[in-house]
C-alpha positions as CSV (number, residue, x, y, z in Angstrom):
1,X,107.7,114.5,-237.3
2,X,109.0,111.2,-236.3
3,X,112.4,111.9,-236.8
4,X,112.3,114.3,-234.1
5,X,114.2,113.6,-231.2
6,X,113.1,113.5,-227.7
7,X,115.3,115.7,-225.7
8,X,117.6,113.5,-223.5
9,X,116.2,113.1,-220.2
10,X,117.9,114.1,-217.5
11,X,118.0,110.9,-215.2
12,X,118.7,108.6,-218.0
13,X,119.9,105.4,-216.8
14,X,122.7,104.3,-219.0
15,X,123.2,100.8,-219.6
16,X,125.9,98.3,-219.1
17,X,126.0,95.4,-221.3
18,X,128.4,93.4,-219.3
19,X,125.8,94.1,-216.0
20,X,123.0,93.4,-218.3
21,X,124.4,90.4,-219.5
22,X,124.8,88.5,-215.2
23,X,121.3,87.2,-213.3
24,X,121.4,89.4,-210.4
25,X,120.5,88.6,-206.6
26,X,118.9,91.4,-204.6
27,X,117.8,92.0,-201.4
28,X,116.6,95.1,-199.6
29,X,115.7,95.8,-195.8
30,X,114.3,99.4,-194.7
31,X,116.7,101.9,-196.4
32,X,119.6,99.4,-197.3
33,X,119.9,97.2,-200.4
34,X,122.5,95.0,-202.4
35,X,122.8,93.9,-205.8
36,X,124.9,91.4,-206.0
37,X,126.2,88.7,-209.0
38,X,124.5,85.0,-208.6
39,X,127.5,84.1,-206.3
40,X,127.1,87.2,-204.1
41,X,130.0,89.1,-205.2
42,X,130.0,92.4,-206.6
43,X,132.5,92.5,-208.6
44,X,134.7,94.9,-209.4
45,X,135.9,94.2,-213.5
46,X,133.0,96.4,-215.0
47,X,130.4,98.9,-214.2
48,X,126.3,99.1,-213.1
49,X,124.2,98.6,-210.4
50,X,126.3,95.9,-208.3
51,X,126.7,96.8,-205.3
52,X,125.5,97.2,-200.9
53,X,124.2,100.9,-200.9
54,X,122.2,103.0,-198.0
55,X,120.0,106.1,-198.4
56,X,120.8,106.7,-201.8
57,X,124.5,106.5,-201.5
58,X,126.6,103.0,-202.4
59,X,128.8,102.3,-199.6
60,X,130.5,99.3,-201.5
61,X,131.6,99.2,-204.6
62,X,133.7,96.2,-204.6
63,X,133.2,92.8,-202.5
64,X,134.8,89.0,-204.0
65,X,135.9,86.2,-202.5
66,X,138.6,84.0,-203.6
67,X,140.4,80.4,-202.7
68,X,144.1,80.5,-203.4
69,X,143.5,83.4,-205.4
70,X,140.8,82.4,-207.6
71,X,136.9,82.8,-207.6
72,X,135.3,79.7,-206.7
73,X,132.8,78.2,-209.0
74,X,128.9,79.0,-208.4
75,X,126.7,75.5,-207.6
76,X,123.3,77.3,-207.0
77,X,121.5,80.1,-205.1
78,X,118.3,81.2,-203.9
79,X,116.9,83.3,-202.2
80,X,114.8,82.5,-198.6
81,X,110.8,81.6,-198.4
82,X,110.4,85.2,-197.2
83,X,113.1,87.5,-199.0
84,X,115.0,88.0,-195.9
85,X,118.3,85.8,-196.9
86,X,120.0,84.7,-199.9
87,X,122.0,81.3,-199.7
88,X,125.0,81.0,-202.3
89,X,126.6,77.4,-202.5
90,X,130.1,77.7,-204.1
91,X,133.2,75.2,-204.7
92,X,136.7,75.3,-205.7
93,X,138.0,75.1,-208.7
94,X,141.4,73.1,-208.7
95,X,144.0,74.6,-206.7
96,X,147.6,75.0,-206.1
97,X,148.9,75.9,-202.5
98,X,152.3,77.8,-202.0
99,X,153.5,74.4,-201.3
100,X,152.9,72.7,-205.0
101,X,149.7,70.3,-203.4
102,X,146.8,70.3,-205.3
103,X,143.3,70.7,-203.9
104,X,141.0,69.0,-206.4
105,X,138.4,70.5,-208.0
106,X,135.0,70.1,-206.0
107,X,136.1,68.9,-202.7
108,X,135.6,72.4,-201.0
109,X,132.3,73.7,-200.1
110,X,131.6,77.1,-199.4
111,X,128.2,78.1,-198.1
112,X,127.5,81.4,-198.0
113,X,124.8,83.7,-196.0
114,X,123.6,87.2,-197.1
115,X,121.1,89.1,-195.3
116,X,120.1,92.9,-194.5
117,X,119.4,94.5,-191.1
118,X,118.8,98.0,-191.4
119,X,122.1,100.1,-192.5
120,X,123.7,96.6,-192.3
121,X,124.8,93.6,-194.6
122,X,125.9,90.9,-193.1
123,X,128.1,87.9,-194.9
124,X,128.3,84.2,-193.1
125,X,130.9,82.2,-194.7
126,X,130.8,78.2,-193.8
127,X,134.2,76.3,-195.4
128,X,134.2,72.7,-195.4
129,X,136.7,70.4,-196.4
130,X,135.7,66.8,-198.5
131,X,139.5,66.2,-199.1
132,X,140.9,62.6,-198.3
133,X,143.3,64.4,-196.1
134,X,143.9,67.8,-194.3
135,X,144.6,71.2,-196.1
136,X,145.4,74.3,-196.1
137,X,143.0,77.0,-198.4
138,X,143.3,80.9,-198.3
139,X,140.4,82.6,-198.2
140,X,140.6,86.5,-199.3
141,X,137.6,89.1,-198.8
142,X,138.4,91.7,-201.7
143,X,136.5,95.1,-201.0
144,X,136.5,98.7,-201.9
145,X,134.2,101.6,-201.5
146,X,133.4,104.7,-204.0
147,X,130.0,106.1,-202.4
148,X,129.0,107.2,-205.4
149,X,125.8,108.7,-205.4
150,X,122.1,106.5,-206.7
151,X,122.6,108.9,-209.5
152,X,126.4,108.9,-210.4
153,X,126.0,104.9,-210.6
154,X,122.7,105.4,-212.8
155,X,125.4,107.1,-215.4
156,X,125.3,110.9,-214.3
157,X,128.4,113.0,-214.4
158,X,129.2,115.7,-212.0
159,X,132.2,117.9,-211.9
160,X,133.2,118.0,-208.3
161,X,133.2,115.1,-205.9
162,X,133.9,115.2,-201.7
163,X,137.2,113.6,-200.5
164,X,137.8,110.0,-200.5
165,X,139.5,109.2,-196.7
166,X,141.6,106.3,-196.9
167,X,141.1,102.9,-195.0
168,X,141.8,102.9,-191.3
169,X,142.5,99.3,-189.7
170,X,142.7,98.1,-186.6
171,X,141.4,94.3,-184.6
172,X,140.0,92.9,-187.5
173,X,138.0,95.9,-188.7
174,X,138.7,98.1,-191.8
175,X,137.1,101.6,-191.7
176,X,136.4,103.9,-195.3
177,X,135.1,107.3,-195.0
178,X,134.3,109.7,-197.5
179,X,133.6,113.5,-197.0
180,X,130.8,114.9,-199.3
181,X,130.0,118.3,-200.8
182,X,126.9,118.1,-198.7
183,X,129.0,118.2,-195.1
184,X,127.8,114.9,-194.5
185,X,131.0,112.0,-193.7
186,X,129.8,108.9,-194.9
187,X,131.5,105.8,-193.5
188,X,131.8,101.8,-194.5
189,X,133.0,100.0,-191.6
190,X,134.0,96.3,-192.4
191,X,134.1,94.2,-188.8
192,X,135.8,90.3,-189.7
193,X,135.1,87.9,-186.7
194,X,137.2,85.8,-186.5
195,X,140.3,88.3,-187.3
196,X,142.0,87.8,-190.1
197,X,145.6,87.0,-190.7
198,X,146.3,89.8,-192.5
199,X,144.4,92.8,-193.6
200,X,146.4,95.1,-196.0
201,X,144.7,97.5,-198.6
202,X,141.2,96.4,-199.4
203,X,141.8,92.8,-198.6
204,X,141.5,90.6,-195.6
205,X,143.3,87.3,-196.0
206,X,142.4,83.6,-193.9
207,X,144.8,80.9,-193.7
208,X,142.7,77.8,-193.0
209,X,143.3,74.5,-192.3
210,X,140.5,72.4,-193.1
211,X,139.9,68.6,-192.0
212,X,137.1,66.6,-192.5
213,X,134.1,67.2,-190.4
214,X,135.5,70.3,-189.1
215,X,134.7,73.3,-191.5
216,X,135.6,76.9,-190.3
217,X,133.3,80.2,-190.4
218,X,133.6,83.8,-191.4
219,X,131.9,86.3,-190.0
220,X,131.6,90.1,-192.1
221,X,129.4,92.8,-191.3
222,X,129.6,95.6,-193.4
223,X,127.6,98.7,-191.5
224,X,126.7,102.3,-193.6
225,X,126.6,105.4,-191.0
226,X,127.0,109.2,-191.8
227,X,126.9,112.3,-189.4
228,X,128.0,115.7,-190.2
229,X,131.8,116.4,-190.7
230,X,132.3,118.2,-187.8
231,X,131.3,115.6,-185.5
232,X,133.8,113.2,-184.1
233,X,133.8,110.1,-185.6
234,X,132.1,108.4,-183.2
235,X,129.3,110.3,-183.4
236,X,128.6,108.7,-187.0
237,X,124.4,108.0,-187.0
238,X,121.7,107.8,-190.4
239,X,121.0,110.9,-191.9
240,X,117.9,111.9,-192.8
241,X,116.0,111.0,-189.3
242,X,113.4,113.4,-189.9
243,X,111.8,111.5,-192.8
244,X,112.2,108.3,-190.2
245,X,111.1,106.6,-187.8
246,X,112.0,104.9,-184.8
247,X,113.2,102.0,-186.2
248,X,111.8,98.5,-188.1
249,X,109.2,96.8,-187.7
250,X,109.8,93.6,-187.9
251,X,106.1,91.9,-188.3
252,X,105.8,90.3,-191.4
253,X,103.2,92.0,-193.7
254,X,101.9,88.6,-194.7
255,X,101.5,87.6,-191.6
256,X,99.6,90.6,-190.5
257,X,96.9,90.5,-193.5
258,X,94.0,89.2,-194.5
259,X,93.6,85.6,-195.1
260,X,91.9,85.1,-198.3
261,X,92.4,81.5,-199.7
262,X,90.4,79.7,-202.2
263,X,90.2,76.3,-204.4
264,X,93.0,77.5,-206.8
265,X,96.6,76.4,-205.0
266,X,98.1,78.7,-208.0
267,X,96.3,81.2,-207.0
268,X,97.1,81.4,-203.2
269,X,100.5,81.0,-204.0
270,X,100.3,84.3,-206.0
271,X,99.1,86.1,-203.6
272,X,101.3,85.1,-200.6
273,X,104.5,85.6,-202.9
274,X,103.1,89.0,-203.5
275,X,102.7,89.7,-200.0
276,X,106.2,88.7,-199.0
277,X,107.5,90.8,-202.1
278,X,106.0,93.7,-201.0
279,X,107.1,93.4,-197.3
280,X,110.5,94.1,-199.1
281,X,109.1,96.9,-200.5
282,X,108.0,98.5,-197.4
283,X,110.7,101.0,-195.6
284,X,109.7,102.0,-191.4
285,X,108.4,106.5,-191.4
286,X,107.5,108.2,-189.1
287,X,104.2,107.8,-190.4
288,X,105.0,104.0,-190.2
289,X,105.6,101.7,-192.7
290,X,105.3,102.7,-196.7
291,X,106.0,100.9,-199.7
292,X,109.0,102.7,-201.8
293,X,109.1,102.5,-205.5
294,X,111.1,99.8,-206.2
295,X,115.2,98.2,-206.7
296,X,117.8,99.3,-207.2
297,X,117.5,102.7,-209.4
298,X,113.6,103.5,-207.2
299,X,114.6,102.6,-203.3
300,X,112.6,105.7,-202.2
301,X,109.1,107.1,-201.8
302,X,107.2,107.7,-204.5
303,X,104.0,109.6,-204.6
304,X,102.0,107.8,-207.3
305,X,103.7,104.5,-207.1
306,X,103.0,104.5,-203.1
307,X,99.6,105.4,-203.8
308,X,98.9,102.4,-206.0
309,X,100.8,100.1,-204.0
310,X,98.5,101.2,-200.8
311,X,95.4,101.2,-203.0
312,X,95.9,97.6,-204.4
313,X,96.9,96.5,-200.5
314,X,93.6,97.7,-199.2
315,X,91.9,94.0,-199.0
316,X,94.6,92.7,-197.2
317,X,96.5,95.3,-194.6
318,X,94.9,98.9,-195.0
319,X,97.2,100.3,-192.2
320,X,99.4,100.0,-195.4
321,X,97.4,103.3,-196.8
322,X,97.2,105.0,-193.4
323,X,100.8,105.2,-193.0
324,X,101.5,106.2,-197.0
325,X,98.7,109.4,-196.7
326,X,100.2,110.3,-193.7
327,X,103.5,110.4,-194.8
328,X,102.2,112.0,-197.7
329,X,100.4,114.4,-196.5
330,X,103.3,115.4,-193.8
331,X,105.2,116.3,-196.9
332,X,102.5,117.5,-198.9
333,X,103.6,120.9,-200.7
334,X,103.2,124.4,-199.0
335,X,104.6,126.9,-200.8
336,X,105.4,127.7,-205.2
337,X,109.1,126.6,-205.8
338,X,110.2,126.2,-209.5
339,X,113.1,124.2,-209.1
340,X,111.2,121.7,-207.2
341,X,108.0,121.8,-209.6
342,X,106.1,122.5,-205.9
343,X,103.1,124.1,-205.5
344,X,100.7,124.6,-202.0
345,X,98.5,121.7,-201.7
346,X,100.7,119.1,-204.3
347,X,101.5,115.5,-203.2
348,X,105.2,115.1,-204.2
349,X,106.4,112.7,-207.0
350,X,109.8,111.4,-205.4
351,X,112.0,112.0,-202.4
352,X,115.7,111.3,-202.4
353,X,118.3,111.6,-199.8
354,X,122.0,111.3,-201.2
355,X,124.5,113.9,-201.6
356,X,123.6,114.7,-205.0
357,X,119.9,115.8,-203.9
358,X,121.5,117.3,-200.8
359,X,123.6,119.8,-202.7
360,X,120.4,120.4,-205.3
361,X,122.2,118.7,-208.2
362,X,118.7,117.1,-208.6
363,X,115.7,118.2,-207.6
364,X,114.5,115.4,-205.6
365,X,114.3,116.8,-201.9
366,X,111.2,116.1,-202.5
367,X,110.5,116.9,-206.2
368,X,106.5,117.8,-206.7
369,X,106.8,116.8,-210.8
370,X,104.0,115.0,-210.8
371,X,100.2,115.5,-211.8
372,X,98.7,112.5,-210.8
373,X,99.8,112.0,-207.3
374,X,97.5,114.5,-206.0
375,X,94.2,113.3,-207.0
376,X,95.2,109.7,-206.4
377,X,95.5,111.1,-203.0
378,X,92.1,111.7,-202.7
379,X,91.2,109.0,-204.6
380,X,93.1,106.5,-201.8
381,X,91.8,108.2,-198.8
382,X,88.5,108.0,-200.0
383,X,88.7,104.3,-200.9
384,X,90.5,103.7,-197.6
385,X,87.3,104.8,-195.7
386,X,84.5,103.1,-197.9
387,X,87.1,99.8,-196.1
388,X,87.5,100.9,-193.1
389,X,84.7,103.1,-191.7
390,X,87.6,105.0,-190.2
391,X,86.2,108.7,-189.6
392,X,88.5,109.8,-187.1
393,X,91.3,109.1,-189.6
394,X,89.1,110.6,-192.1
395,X,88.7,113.4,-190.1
396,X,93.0,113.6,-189.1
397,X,93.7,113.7,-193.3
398,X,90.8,116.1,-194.5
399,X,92.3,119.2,-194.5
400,X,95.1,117.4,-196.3
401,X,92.3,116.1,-198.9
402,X,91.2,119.5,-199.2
403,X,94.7,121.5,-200.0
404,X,94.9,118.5,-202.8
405,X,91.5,119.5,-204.4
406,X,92.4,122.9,-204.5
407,X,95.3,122.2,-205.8
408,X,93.6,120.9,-208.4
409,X,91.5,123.5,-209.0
410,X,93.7,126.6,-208.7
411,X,97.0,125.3,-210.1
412,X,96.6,122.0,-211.7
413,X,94.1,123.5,-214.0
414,X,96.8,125.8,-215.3
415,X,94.2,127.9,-217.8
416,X,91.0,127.6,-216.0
417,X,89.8,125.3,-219.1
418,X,88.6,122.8,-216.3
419,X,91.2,119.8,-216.9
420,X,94.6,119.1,-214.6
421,X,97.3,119.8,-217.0
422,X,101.3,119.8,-216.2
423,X,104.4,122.0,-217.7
424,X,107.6,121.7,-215.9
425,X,109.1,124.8,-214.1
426,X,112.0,123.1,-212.9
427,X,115.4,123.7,-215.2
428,X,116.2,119.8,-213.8
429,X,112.6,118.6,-213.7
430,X,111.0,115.8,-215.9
431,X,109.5,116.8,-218.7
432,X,106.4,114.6,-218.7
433,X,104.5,114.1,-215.4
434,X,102.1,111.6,-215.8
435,X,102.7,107.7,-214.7
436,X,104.7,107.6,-218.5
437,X,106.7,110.0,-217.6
438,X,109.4,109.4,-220.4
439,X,110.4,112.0,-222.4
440,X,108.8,110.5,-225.8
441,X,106.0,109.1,-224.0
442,X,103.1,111.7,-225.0
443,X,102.9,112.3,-228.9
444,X,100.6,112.8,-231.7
445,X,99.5,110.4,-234.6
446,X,102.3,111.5,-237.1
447,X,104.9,111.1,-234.2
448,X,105.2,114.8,-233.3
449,X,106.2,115.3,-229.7
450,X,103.3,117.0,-227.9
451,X,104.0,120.9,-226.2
452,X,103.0,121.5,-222.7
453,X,100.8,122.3,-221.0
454,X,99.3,118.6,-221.8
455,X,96.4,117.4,-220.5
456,X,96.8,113.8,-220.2
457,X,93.2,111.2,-220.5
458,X,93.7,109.5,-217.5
459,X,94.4,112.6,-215.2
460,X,91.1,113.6,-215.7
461,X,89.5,110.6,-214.9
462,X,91.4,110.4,-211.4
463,X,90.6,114.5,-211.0
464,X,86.5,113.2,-211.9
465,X,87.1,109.9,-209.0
466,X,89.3,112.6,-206.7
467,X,86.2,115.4,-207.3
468,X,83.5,112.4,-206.7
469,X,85.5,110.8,-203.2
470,X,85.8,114.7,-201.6
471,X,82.4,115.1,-202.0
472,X,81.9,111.1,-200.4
473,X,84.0,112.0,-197.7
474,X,82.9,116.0,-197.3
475,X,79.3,114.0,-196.4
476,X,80.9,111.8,-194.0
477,X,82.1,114.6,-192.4
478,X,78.8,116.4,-192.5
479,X,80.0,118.7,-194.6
480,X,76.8,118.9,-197.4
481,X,77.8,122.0,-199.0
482,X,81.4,121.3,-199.8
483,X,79.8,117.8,-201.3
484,X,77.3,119.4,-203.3
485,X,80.1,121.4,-204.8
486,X,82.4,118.7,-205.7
487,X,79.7,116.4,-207.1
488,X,79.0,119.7,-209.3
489,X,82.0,120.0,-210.2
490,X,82.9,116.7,-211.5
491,X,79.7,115.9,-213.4
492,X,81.0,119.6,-215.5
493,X,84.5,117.8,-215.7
494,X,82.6,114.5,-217.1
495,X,80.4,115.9,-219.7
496,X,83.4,118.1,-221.2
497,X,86.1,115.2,-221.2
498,X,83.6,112.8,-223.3
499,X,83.3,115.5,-226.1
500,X,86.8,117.2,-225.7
501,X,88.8,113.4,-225.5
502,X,86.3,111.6,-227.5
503,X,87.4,110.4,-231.4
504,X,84.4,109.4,-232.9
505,X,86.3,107.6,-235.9
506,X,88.6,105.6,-233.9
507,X,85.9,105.3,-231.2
508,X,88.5,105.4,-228.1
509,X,89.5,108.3,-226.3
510,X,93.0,110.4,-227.4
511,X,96.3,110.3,-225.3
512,X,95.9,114.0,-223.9
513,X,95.4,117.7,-225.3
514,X,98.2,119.4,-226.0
515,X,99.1,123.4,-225.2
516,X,96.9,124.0,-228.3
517,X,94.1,122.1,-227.4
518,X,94.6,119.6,-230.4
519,X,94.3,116.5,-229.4
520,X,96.9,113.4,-229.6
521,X,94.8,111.2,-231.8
522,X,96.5,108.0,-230.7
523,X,95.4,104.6,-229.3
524,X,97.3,104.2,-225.8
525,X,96.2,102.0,-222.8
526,X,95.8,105.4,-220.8
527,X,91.9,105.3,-221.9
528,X,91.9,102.1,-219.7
529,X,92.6,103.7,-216.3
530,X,89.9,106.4,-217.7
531,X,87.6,102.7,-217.3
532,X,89.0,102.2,-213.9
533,X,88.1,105.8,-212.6
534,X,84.0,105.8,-213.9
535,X,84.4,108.7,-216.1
536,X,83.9,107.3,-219.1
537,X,80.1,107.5,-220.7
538,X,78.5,104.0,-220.5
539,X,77.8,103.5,-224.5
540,X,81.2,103.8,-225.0
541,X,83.0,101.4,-222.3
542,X,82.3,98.6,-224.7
543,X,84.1,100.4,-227.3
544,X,87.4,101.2,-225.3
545,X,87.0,97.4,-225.1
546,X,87.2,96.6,-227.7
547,X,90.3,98.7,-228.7
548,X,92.2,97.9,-225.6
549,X,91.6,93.7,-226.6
550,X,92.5,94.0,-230.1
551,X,95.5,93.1,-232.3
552,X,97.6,96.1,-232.0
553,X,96.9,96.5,-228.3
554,X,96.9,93.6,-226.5
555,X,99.5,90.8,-226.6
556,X,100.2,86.9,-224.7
557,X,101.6,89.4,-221.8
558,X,99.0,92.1,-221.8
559,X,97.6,95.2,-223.5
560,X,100.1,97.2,-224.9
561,X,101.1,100.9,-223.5
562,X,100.7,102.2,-227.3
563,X,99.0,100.3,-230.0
564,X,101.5,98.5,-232.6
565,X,99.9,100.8,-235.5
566,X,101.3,104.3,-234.4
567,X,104.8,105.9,-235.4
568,X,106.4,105.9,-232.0
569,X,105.7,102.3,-231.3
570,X,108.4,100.1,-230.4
571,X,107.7,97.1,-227.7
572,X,111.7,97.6,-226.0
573,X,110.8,101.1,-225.3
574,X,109.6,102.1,-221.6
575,X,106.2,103.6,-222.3
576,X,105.9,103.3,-225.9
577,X,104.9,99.7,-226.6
578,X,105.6,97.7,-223.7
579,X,103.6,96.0,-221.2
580,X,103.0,96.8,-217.5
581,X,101.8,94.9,-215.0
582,X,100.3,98.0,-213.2
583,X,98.4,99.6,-216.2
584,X,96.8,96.1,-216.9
585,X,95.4,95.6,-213.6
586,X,93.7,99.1,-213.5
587,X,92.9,98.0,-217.3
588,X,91.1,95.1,-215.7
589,X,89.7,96.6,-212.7
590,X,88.3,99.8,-215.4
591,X,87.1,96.7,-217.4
592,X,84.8,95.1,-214.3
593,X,83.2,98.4,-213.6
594,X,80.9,98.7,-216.6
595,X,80.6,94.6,-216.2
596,X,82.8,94.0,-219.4
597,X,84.2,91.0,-216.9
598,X,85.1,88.5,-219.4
599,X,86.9,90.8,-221.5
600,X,88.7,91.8,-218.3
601,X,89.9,88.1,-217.7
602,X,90.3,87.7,-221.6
């Protein structure tokens, strides 16, 4: 019934209305991030997501600056043309010095410089003085570190915690460290140039005297760096340097991709801030340069959301793809391990690297919950060579594509019925593994939580485009058997789907089967990335249509993730109502493929 609960997931990120409640400046670079207030501060009066953090791990909790003791006030900020530095302009509120002489309001300007450079953030302060005569302002830098892990600050509790070392100070630099379950030290270095005049616990104070035409700069760099325990300090280095390469790359993606301009200046725009959002996106490998999830709660790889990225990119930088299968495939699964949901041949769902997944608090080292990733796989490698005519890449990632299809075949389809369905093994692992992976996301018409194993619509259109693209590529590779197979194979999978899925009163195709086979008669936008993948029979196309495009679907935003008519409907949930900018592009692209164009742009 309706009125049964989901079961509380896991990795529920818990909310903080006072966070909620600020705009937010962020800015990422390779594995580092900040989230900072719209004056750059992270402050320090309430909890959330504020903060500079590094490979899943925040190395600064707190960071504020004050004049004579007080915040100054916020004129404006903004973030650079290309997402590489955020420019704060601040002023002072009136002020008293020790002395009893007033500073009037709005005759000091701050400017201040945020930027990223690998494990690094880096914080230019410029002070200038518009006083009628000379004065004298304190500046203090207010910091403190709690490297708390991605998933602590996300609102999980656990019930032992590594060692806190206290601040060490010495020329103008203030060193934290912290000790972790995992045997890792994990280190915040603070380095002020010019040196302060004091620098006591978790502050660093400036005593400037400011004159017309002759402002004064602060310098702090705030550097991340871990190495095991047992190694002197000065050996601190990145963890995690088998996942990573060399170092950045520091070509722009924009500038290295297509050029595709037309009449529409709205347009181009578009598509150029796109490109320079997804350069923040993209983290160096060693298989080079993939796009990770997203900021702040996703700064990691993600099998299905790198896959899409990469897919979408494919016009406009395909080396883009090339490094996200490789990496993929590098990590692809090799044995059967339950707490990780990993099977031989799986592509994984998410890779994490702080202490928490370290010391298997979570399963994400990498976690294989996923049963979409795998066939996308196929599905991108295939579509990478029909752009690039690349066979000796082609050639490099087949036995790669291969594992994935018999994945599919001898553990995705877990009761030989023929469709990839998904129950979770792991005692930490998500409950639903689909793209709507939210623990209420899969139900049926009277509001009934469906019981794994489910077989979700839209898998089985990527495991009929997956089945269709090895059998593309197996002939590429002059492989005519193996192609014959596949082609076989998904034409079975594409007659049984249209009469197993099909609901001939509703005339749109159900969510999913559940472990009973029944299925979950309800009208979701899944059926549209069913569209996208060709699976669908031609006579009905227009009918899915016209479902997606009506009332209760689609909205001024976009089509809906679950129509407005069913029980679990409720546009602020995650999957159950809202819109996503993902699902309605593959709705659109599903859309074009049987020419329903117009309803596509609709």
């Amino acid at each position: 019934m309706l009125n049964e609960p989901a079961p509380l997931a896991p990795f529920h990120i818990q909310t903080s209305p006072e966070a909620a409640a600020i705009p937010k400046l962020v800015l990422k670079d390779e594995e580092s991030f900040f989230v900072s207030d719209r004056a750059g501060d992270f402050p320090a009066h309430f909890e959330g997501e504020l903060g500079f953090y590094h490979r899943g791990t925040r190395y600064l909790r707190w960071l504020e600056v004050r004049l004579n003791g007080t915040r100054p006030l916020l004129l404006g900020a903004e973030v650079s043309p290309e997402n590489d530095q955020i420019l704060v302009a601040l002023t002072n509120a009136d002020l008293r010095g020790a002395d009893g002489t007033l500073v009037p309001r709005n005759t000091i300007y701050l400017d201040r410089l945020l930027s990223i450079a690998g494990p690094r953030l880096v914080q230019s302060f410029t002070i200038s003085s518009y006083h009628d005569v000379p004065c004298t302002v304190t500046v203090e830098l207010i910091f403190s570190s709690d490297f708390h892990d991605d998933f602590e600050v996300r609102g999980m509790r656990r019930p032992m915690r590594g060692r806190l070392i206290g601040e060490h100070r010495a020329n103008g630099t203030v060193r934290i460290g912290y000790e972790g379950l995992d045997g890792v030290r994990r280190t915040t270095e603070l380095a002020f140039a010019p040196s302060p005049a004091l620098v006591a616990s978790s502050r660093a104070v400036y005593q400037l005297s400011l004159a017309s035409n002759q402002p004064a700069r602060i310098d702090v760099t705030v550097t991340a760096a871990a190495g095991d325990i047992h190694e002197p300090a000065s050996g601190a280095r990145v963890s995690g340097a088998s996942m990573h390469g060399p170092g950045p790359e520091h070509d722009h993606l924009r500038k290295q991709s297509t050029v595709i301009e037309t009449d529409n200046p709205a347009f181009n725009a578009l598509v150029a801030r796109s490109l320079v959002d997804l350069q923040m996106l993209l983290t160096s490998t060693a298989a080079g340069r993939i796009p990770y999830a997203g900021v702040p709660w996703y700064v990691a790889p993600f099998g299905r959301d790198s896959l899409i990225t990469a897919l979408q990119l494919l016009p406009y930088h395909p080396g883009v793809a090339a490094a996200t299968l490789r990496f993929l495939a590098t990590w692809q699964g090799r044995k059967s391990d339950a707490f990780r949901d990993e099977e031989p041949g799986k592509i994984l769902h998410e890779y994490r690297q702080g202490e928490m997944a370290n010391c298997r608090e979570i399963p994400f080292i990498p976690y294989y919950g996923t049963i979409d990733a795998t066939p996308l796989f196929v599905m991108v490698l295939t579509e990478y060579a029909r752009w690039t005519a690349d066979l000796a890449f082609v050639r490099e990632l087949w036995p790669a594509a291969r594992a994935a299809l018999a994945w599919m075949r001898e553990h995705g389809d877990r009761d030989g019925d023929g469709y990839l369905e998904y129950a979770t093994r792991s005692s930490l692992g998500l409950g639903n593994h689909g793209w709507k992976d939210s623990e209420d996301a899969v139900s049926h018409a009277d509001g009934r939580l469906a019981r794994p194993p489910i077989a979700l619509v839209e898998v089985q259109g990527y495991a009929y485009a997956a089945l269709r693209g090895g059998a593309e590529l197996a002939h590429l590779l002059g492989d005519d058997d193996t192609a014959a197979t596949l082609r076989q194979a998904a034409d079975r999978l594409r007659e049984r789907f249209n009469q197993d899925f099909w609901m001939e009163d509703e005339g749109v195709y159900a969510l999913a089967l559940d472990a009973d086979k029944r299925r979950c008669e309800v009208v979701a936008s899944n059926q549209a990335h069913a569209l996208w993948t060709g699976i669908v029979h031609e006579n009905r196309a227009p009918l899915v249509a016209r479902s997606l495009l009506a009332d209760d679907m689609s909205t001024g935003w976009g089509i809906r993730t679950l129509s407005a008519r069913e029980r679990r409907y409720n546009p602020m949930s995650y999957h159950n109502g809202s819109v996503w900018p993902h699902d309605n592009a593959i709705a659109a692209a599903g859309l074009s493929r049987y020419r329903l164009a117009p309803a596509a742009l609709a």
